[in-house]
C-alpha positions as CSV (number, residue, x, y, z in Angstrom):
1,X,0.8,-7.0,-4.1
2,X,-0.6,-10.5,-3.1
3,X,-3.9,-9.7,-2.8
4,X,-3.6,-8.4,-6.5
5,X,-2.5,-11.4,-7.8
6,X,-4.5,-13.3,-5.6
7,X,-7.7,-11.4,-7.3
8,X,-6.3,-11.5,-10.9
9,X,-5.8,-15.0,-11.1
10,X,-8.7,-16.3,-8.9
11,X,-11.7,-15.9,-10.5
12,X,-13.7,-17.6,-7.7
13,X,-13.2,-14.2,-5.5
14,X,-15.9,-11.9,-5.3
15,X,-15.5,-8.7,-6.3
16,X,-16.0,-7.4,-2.5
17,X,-13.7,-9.4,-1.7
18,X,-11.2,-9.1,-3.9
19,X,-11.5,-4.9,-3.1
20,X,-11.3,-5.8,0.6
21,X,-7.7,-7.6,-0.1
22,X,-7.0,-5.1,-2.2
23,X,-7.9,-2.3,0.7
24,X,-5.3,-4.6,3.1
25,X,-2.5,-4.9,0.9
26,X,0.4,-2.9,3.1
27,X,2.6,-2.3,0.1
28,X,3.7,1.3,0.3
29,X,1.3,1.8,3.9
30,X,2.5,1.9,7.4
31,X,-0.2,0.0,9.9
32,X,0.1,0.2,13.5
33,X,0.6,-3.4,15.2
34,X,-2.9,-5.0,16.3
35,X,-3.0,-5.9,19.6
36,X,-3.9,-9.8,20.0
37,X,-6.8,-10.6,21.7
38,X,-6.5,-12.4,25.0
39,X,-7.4,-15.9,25.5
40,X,-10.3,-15.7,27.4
41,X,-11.7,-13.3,24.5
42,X,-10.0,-15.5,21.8
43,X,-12.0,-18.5,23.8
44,X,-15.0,-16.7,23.4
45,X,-14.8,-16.0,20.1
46,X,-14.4,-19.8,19.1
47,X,-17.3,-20.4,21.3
48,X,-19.1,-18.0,18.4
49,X,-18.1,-19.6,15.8
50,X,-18.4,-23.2,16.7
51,X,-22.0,-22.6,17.9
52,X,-22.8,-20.8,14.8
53,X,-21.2,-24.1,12.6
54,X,-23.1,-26.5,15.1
55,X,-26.4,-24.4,14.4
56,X,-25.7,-24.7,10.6
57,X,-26.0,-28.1,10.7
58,X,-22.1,-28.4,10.4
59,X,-20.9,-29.5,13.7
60,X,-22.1,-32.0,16.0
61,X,-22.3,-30.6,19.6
62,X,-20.0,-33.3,21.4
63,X,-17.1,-32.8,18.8
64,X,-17.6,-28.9,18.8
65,X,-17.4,-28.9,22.6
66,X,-14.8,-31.3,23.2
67,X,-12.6,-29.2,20.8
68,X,-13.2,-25.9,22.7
69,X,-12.8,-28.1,26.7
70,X,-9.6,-28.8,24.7
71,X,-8.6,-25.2,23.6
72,X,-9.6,-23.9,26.9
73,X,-7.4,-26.1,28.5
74,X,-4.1,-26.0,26.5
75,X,-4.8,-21.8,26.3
76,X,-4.9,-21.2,29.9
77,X,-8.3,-20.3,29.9
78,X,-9.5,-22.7,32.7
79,X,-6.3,-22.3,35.3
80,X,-7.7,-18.2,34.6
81,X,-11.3,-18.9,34.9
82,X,-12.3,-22.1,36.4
83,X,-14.1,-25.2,35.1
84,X,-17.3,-24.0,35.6
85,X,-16.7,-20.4,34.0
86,X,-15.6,-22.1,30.8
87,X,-18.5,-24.2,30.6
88,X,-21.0,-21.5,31.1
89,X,-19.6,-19.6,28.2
90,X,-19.2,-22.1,26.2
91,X,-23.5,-23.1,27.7
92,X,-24.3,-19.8,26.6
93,X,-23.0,-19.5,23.1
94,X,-24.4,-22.6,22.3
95,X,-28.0,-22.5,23.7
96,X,-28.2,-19.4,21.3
97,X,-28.2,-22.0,18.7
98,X,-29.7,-25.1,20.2
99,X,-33.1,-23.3,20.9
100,X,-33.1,-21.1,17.7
């Protein structure tokens, strides 16, 4: 029901979009409960998506990098990995970018 609404009064959606909210909306469905991800995948997945904003153009690689050393950190991610297993993910994702 929110996504309707969400769609009827927004005209800024796309229509896409607005039939992918429209697709999730669990009014009268039953969904089985998504598993979360686990931190060292969620970690991962940040790495992704800062490297891809820092190869936009939108994210200077210090700041981008301190935040994840940060998020690895407070998630658990380095006491399960190590030090140096965070940085080369974090290496990896990002030299993608850097060299592209």
């Amino acid at each position: 029901m929110i996504n309707h609404v969400l769609c009827a009064e927004n005209s800024n959606h796309s229509a896409p979009l607005c039939a992918y909210l429209m697709s999730q909306s669990v009014a009268g469905k039953h969904r089985a409960p998504v598993a979360r991800p686990s931190p060292i995948d969620a970690f991962q997945e940040r790495c992704e998506a800062r490297a891809i904003l820092f190869g936009a153009g939108e994210l200077d690689l210090h700041h981008a990098v301190d935040e994840l050393q940060a998020v690895a950190v407070t998630s658990g991610v380095v006491d399960a990995l190590g030090q140096d297993a965070v940085q080369t993910i974090m290496a990896t994702e990002f030299k993608r970018w850097r060299d592209a």
